[in-house]
PDB file of N, CA, C and O in Angstrom:
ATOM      1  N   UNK A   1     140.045  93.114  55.934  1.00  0.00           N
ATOM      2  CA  UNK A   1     140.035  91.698  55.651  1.00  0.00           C
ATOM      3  C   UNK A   1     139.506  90.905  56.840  1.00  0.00           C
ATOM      4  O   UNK A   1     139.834  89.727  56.985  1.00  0.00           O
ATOM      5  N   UNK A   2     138.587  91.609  57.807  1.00  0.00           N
ATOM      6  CA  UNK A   2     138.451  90.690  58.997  1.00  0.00           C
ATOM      7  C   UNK A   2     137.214  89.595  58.787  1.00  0.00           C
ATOM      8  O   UNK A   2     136.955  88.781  59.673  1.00  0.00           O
ATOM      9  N   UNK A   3     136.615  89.639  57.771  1.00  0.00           N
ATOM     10  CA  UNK A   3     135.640  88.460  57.357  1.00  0.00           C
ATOM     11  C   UNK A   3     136.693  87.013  57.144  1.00  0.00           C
ATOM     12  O   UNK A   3     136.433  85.939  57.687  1.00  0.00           O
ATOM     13  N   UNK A   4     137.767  87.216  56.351  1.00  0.00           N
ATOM     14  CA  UNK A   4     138.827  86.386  56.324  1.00  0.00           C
ATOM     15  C   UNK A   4     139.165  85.808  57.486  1.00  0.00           C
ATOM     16  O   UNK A   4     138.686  84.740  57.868  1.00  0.00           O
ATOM     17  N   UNK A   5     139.984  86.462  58.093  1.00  0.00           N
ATOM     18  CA  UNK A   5     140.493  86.437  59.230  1.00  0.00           C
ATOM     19  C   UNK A   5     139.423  85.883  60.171  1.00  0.00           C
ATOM     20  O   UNK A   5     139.619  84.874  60.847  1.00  0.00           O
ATOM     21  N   UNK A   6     138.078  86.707  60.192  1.00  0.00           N
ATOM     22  CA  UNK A   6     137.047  85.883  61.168  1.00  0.00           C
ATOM     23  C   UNK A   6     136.734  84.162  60.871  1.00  0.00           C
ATOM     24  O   UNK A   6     136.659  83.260  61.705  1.00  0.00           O
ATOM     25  N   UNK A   7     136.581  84.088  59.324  1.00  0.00           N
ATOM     26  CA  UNK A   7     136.100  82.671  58.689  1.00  0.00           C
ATOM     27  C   UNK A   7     137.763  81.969  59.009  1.00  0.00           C
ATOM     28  O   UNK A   7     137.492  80.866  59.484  1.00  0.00           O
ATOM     29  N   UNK A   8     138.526  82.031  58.988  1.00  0.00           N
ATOM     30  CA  UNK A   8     139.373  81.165  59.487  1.00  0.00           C
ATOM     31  C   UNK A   8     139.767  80.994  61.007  1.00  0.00           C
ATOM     32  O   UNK A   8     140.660  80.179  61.237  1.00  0.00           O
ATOM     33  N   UNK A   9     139.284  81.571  61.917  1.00  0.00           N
ATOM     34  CA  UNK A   9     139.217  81.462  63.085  1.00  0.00           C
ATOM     35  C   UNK A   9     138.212  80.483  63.433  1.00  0.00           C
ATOM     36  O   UNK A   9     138.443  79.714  64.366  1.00  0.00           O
ATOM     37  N   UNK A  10     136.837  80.404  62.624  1.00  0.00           N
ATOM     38  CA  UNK A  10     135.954  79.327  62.909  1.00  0.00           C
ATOM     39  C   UNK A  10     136.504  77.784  62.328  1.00  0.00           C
ATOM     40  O   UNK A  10     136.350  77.205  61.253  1.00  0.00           O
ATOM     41  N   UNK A  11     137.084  77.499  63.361  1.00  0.00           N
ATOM     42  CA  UNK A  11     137.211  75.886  62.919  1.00  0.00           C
ATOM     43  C   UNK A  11     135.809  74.603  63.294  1.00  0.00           C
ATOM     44  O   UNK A  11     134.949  74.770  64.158  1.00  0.00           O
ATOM     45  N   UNK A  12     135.895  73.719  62.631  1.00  0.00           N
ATOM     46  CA  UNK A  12     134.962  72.572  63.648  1.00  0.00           C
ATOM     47  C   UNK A  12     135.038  72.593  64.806  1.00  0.00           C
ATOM     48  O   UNK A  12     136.101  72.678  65.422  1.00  0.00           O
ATOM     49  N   UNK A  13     134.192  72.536  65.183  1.00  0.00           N
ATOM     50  CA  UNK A  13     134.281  72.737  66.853  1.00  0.00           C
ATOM     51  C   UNK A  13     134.016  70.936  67.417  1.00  0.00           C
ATOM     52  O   UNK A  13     133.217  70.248  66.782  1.00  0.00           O
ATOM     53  N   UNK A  14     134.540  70.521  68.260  1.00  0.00           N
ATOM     54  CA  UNK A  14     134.355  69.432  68.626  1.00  0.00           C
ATOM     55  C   UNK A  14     132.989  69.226  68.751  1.00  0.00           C
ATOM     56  O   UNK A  14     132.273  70.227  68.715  1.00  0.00           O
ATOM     57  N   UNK A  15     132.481  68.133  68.892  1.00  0.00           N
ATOM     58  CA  UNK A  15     131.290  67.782  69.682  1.00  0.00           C
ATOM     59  C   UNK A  15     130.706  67.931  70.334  1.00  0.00           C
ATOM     60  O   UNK A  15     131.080  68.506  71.357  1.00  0.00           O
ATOM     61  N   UNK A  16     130.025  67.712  70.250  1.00  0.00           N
ATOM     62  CA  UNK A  16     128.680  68.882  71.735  1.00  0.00           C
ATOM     63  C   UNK A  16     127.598  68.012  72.152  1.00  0.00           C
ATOM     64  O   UNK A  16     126.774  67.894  71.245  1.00  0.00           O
ATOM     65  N   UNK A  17     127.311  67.376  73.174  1.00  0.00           N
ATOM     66  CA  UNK A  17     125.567  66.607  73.409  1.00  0.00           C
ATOM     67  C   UNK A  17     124.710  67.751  73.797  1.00  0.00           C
ATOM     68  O   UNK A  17     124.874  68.969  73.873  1.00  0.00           O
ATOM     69  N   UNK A  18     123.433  66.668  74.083  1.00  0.00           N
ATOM     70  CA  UNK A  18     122.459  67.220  73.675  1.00  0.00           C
ATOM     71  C   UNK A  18     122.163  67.848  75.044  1.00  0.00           C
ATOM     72  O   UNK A  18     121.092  68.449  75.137  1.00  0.00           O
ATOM     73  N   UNK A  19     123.051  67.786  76.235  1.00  0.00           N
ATOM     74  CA  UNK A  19     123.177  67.837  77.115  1.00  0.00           C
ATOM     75  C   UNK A  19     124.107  69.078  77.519  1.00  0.00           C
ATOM     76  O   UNK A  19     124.191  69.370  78.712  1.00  0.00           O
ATOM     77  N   UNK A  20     124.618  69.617  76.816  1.00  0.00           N
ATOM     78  CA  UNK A  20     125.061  70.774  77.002  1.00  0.00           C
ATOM     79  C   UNK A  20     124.650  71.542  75.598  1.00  0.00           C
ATOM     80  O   UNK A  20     125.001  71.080  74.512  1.00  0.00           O
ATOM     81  N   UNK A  21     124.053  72.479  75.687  1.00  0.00           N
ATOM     82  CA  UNK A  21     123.478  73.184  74.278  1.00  0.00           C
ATOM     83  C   UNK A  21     124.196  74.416  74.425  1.00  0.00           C
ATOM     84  O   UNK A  21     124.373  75.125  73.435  1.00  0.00           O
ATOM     85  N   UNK A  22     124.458  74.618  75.109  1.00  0.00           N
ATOM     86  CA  UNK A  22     125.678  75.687  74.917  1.00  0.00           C
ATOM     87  C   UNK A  22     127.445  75.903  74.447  1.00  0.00           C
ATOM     88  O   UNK A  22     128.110  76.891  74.135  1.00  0.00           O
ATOM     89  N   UNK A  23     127.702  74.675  74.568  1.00  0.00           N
ATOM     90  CA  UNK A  23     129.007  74.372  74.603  1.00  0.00           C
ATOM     91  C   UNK A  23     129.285  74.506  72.859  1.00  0.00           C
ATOM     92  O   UNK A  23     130.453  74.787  72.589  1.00  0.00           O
ATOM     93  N   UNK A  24     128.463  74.358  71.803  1.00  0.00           N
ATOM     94  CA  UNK A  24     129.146  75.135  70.839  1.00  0.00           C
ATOM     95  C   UNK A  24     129.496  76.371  70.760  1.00  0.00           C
ATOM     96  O   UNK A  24     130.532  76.807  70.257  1.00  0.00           O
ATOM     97  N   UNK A  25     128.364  77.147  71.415  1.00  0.00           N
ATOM     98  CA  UNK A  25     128.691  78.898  71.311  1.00  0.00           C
ATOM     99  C   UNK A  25     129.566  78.868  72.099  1.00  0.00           C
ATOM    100  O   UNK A  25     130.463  79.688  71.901  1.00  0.00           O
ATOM    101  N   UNK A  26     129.657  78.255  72.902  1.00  0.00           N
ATOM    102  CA  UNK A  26     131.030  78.590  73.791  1.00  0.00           C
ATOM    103  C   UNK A  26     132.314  78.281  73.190  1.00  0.00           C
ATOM    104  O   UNK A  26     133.237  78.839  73.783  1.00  0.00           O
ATOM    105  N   UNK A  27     132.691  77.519  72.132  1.00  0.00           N
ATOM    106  CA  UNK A  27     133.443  76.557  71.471  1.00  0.00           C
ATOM    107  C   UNK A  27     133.885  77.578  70.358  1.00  0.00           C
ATOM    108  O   UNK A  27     134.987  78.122  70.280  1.00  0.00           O
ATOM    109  N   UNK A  28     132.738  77.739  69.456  1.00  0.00           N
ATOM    110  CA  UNK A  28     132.286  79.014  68.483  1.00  0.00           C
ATOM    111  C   UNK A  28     132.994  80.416  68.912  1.00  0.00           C
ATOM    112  O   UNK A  28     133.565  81.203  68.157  1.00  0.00           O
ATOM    113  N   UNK A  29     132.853  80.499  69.989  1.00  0.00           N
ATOM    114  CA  UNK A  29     133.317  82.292  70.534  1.00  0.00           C
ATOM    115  C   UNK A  29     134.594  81.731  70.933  1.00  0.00           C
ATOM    116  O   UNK A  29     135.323  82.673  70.621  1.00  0.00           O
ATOM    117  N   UNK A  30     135.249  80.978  71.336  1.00  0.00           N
ATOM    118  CA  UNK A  30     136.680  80.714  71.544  1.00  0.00           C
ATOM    119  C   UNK A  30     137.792  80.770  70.317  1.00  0.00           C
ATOM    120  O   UNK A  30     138.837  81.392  70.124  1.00  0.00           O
ATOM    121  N   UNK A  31     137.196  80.021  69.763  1.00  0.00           N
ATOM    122  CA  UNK A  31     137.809  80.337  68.278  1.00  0.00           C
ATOM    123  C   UNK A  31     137.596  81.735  67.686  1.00  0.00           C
ATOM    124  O   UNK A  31     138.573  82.397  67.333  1.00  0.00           O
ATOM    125  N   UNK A  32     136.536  82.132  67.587  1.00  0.00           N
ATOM    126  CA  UNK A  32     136.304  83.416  66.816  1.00  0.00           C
ATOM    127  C   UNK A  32     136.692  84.488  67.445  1.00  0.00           C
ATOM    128  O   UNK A  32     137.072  85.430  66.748  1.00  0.00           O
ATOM    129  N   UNK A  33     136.698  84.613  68.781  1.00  0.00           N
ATOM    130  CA  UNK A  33     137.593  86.141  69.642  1.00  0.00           C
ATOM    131  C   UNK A  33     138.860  86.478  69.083  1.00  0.00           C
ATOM    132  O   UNK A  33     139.363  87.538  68.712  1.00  0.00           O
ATOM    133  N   UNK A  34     139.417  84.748  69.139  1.00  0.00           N
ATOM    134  CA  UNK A  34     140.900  84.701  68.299  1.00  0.00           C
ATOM    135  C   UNK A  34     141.059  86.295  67.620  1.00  0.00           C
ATOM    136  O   UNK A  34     141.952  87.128  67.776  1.00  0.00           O
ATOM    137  N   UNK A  35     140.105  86.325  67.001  1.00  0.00           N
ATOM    138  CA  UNK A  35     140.428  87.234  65.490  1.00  0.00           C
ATOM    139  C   UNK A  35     139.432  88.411  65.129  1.00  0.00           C
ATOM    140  O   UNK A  35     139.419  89.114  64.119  1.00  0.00           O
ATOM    141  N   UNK A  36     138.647  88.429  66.175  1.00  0.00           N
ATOM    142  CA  UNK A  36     137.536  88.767  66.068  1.00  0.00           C
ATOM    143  C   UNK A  36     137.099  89.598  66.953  1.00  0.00           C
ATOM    144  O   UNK A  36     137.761  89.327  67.955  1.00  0.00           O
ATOM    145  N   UNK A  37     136.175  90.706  67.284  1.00  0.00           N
ATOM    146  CA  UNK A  37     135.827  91.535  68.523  1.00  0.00           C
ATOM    147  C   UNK A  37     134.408  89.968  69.280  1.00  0.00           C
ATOM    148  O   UNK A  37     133.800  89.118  68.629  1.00  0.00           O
ATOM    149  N   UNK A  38     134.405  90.165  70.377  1.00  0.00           N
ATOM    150  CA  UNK A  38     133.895  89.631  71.160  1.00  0.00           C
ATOM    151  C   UNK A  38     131.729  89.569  70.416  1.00  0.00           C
ATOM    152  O   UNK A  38     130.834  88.780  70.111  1.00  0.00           O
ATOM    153  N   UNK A  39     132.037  90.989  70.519  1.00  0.00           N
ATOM    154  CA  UNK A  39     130.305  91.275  70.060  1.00  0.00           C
ATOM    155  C   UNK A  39     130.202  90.992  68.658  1.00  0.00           C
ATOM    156  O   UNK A  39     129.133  90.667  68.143  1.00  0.00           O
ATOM    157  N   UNK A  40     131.565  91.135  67.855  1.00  0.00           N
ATOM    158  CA  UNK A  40     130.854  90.758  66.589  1.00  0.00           C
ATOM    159  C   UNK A  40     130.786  88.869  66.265  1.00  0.00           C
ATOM    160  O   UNK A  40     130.141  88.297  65.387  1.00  0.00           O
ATOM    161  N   UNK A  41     131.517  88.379  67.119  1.00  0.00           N
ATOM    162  CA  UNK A  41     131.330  86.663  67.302  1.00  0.00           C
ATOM    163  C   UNK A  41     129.730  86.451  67.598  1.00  0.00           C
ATOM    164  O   UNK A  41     128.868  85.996  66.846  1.00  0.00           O
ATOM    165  N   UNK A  42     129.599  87.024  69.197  1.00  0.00           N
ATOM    166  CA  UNK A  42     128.440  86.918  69.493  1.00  0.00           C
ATOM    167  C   UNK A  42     127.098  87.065  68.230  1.00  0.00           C
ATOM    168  O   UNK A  42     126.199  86.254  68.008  1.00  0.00           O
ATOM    169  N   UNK A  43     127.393  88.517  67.491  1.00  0.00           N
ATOM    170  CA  UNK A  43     126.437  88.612  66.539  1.00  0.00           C
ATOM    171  C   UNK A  43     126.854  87.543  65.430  1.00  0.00           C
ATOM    172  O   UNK A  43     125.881  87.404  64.688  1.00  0.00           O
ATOM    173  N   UNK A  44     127.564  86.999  65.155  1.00  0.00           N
ATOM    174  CA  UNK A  44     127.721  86.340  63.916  1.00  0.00           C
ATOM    175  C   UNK A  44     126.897  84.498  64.589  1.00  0.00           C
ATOM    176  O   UNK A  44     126.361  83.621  63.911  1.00  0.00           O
ATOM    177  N   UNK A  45     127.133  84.547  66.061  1.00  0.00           N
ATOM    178  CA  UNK A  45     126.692  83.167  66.321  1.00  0.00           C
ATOM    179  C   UNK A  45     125.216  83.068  66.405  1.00  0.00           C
ATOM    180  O   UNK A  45     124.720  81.951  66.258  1.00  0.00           O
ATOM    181  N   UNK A  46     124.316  84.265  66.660  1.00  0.00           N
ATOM    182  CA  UNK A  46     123.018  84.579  66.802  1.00  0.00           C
ATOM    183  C   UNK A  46     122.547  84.509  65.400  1.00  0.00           C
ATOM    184  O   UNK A  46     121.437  84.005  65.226  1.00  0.00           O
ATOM    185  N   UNK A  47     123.132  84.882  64.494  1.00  0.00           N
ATOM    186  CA  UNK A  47     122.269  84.906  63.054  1.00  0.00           C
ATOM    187  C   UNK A  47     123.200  83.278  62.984  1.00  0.00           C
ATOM    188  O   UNK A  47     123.112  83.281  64.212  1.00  0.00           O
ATOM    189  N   UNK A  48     123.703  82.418  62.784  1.00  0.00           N
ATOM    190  CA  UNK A  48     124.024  81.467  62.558  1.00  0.00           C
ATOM    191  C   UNK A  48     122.699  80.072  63.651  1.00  0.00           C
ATOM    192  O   UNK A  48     122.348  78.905  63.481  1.00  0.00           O
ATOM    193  N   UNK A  49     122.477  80.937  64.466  1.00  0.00           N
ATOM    194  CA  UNK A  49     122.246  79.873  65.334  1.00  0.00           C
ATOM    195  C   UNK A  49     120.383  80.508  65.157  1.00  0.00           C
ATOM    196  O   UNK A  49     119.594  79.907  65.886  1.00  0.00           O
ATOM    197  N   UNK A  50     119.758  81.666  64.223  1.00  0.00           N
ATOM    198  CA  UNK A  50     118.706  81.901  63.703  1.00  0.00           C
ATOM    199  C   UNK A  50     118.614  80.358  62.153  1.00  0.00           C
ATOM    200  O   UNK A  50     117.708  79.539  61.998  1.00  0.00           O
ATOM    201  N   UNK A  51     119.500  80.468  61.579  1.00  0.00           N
ATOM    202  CA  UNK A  51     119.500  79.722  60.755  1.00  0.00           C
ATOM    203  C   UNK A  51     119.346  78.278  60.414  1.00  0.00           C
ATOM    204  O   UNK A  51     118.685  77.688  59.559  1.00  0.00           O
ATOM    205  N   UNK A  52     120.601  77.695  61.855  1.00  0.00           N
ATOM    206  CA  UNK A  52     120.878  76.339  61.815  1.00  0.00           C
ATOM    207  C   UNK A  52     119.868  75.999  63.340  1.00  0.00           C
ATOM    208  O   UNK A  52     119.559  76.972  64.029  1.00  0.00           O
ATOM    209  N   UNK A  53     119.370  74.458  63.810  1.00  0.00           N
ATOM    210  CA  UNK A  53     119.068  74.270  64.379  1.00  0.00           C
ATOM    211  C   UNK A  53     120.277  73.766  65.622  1.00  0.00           C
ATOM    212  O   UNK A  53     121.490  73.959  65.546  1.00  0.00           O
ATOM    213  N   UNK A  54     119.600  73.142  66.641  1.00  0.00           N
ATOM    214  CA  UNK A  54     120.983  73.561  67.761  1.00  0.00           C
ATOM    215  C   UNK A  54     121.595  71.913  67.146  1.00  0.00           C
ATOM    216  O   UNK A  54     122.791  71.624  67.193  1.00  0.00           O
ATOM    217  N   UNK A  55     120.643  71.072  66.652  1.00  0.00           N
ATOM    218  CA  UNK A  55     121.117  69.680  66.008  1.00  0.00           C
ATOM    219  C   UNK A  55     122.163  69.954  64.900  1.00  0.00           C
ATOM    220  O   UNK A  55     123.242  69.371  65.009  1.00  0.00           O
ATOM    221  N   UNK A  56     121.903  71.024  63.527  1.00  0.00           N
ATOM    222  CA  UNK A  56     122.820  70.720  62.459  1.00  0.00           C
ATOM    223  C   UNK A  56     124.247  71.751  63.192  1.00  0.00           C
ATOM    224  O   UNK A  56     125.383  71.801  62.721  1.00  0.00           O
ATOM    225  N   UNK A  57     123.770  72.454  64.380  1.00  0.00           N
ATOM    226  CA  UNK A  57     125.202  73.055  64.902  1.00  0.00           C
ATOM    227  C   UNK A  57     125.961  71.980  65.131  1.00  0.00           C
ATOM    228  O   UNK A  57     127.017  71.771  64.532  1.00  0.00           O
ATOM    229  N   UNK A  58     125.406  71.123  66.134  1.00  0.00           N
ATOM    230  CA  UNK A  58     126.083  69.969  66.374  1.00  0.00           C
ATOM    231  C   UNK A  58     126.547  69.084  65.466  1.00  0.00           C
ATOM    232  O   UNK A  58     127.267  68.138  65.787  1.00  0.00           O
ATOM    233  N   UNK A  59     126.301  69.239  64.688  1.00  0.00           N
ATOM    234  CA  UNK A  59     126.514  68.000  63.434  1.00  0.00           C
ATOM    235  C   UNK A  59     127.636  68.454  63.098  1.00  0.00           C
ATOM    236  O   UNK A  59     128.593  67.692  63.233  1.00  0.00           O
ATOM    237  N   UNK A  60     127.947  70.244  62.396  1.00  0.00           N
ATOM    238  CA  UNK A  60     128.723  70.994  61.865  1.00  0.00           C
ATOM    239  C   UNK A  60     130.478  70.234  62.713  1.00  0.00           C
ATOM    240  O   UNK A  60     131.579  69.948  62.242  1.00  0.00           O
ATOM    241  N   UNK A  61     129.965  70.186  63.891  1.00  0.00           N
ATOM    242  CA  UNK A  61     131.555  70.081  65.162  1.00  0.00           C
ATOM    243  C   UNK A  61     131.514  68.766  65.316  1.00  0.00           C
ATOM    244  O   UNK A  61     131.952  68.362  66.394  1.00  0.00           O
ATOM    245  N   UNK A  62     131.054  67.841  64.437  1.00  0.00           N
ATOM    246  CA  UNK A  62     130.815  67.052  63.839  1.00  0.00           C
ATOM    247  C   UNK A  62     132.051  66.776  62.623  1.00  0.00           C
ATOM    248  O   UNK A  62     132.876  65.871  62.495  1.00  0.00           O
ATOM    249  N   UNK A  63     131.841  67.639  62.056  1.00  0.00           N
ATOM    250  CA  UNK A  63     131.989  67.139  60.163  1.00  0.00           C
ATOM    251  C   UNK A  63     130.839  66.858  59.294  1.00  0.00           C
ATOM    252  O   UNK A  63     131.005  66.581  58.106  1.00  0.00           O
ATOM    253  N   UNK A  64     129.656  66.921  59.852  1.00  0.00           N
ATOM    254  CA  UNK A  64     128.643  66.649  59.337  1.00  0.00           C
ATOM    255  C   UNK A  64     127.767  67.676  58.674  1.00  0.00           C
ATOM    256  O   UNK A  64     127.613  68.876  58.904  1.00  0.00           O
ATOM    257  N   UNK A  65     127.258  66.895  57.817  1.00  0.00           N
ATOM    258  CA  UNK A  65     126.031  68.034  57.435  1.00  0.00           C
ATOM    259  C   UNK A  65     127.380  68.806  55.934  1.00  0.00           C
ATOM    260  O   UNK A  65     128.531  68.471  55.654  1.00  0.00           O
ATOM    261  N   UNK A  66     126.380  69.972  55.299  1.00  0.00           N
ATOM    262  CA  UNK A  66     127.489  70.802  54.689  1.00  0.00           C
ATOM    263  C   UNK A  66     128.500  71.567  54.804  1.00  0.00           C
ATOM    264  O   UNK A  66     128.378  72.769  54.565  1.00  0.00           O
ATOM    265  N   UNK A  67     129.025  71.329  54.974  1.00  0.00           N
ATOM    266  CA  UNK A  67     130.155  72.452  56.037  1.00  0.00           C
ATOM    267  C   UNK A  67     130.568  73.395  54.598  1.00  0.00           C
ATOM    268  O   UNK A  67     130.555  74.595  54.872  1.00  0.00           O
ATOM    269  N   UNK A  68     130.770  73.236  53.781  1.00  0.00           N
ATOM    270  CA  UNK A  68     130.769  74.622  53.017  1.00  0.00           C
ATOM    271  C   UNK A  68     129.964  75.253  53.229  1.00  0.00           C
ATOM    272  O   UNK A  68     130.267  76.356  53.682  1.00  0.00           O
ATOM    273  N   UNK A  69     128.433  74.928  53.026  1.00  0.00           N
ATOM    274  CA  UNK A  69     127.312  75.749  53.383  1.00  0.00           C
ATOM    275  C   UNK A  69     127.534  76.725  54.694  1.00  0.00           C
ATOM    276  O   UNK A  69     127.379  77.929  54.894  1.00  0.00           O
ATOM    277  N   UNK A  70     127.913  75.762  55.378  1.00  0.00           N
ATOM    278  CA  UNK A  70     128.216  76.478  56.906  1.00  0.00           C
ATOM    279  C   UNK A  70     128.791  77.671  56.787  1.00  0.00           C
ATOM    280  O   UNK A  70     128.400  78.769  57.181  1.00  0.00           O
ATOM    281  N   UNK A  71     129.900  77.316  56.120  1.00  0.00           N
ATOM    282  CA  UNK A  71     131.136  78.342  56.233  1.00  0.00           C
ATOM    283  C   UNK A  71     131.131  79.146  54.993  1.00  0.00           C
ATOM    284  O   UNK A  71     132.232  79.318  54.469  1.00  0.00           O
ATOM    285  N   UNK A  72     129.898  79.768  54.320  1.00  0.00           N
ATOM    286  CA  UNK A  72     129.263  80.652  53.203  1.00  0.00           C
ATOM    287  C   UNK A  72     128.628  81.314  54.392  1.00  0.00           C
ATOM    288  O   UNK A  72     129.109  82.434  54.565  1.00  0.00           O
ATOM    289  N   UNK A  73     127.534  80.932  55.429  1.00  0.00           N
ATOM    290  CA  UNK A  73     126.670  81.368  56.353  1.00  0.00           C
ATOM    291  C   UNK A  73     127.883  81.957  57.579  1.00  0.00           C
ATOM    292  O   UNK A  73     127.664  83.036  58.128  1.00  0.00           O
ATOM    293  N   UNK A  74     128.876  81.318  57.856  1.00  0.00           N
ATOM    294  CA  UNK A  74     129.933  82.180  59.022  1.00  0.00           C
ATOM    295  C   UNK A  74     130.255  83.921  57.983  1.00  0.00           C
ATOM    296  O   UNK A  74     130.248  85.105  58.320  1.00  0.00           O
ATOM    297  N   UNK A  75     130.474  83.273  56.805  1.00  0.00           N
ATOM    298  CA  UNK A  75     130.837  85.101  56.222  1.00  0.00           C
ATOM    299  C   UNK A  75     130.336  86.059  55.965  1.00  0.00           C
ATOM    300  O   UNK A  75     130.734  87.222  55.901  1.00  0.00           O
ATOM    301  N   UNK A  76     128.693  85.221  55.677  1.00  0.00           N
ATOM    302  CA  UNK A  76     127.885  86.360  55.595  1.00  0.00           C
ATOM    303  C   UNK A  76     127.314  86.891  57.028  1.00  0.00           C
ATOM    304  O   UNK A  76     127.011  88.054  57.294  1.00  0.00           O
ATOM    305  N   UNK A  77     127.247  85.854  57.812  1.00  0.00           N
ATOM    306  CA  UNK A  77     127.000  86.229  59.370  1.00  0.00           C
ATOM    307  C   UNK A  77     128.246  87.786  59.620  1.00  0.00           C
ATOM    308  O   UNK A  77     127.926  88.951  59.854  1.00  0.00           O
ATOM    309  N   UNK A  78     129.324  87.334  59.494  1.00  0.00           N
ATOM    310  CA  UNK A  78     130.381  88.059  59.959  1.00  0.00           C
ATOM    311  C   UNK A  78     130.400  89.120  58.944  1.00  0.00           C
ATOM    312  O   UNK A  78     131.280  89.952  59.168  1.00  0.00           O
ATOM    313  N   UNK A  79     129.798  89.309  58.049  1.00  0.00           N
ATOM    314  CA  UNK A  79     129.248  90.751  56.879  1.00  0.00           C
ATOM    315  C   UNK A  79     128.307  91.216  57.715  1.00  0.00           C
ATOM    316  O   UNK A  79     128.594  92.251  58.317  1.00  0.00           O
ATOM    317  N   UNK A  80     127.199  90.698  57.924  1.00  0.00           N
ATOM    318  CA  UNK A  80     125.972  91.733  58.217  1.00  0.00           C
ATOM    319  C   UNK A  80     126.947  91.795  59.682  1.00  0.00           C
ATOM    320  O   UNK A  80     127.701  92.741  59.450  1.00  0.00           O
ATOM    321  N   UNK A  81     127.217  91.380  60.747  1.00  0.00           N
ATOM    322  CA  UNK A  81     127.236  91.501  61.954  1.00  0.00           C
ATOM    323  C   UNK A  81     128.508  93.095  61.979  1.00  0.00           C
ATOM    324  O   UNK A  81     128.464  93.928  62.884  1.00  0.00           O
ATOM    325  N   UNK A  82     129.436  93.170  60.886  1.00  0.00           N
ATOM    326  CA  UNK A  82     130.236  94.481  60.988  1.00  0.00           C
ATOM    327  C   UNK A  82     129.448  95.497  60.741  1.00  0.00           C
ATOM    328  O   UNK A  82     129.790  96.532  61.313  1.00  0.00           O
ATOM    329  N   UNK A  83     128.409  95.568  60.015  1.00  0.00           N
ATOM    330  CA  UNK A  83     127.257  96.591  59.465  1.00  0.00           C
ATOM    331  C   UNK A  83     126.998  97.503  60.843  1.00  0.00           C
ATOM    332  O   UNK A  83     126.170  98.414  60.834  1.00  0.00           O
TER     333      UNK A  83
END
């Protein structure tokens, strides 16, 4: 059940400028280690962050943008990334 367990570890992540472009993955992997192995966060934030631009990341820690969509793309991220 760790797709579960992984998708509820990803919460909104606060806010991020445009000025630190890292601070979601950093935000992203804090939450997701929670529950999660370290490398498979990492891989789940790399195909997430192939997908979304570093703007709709930001939006996401936000509230913005689709966040279901989002969080369809965290499970399948966290599917292929156990493969």
């Amino acid at each position: 059940m760790l797709p579960l367990a992984f998708l509820s570890s990803v919460t909104l992540l606060p806010a991020c400028s445009d000025s630190q472009p890292n601070q979601a993955r950093d935000e992203f992997m804090l939450g997701c280690t929670q529950n999660a192995p370290e490398d498979m966060c990492a891989c789940a934030y790399d195909k997430l962050a192939q997908q979304y631009s570093p703007q709709e990341l930001a939006g996401f820690s936000k509230g913005k943008g689709d966040i279901n969509r989002f969080y369809t793309s965290v499970a399948e991220a966290a599917m292929a990334c156990r493969r």
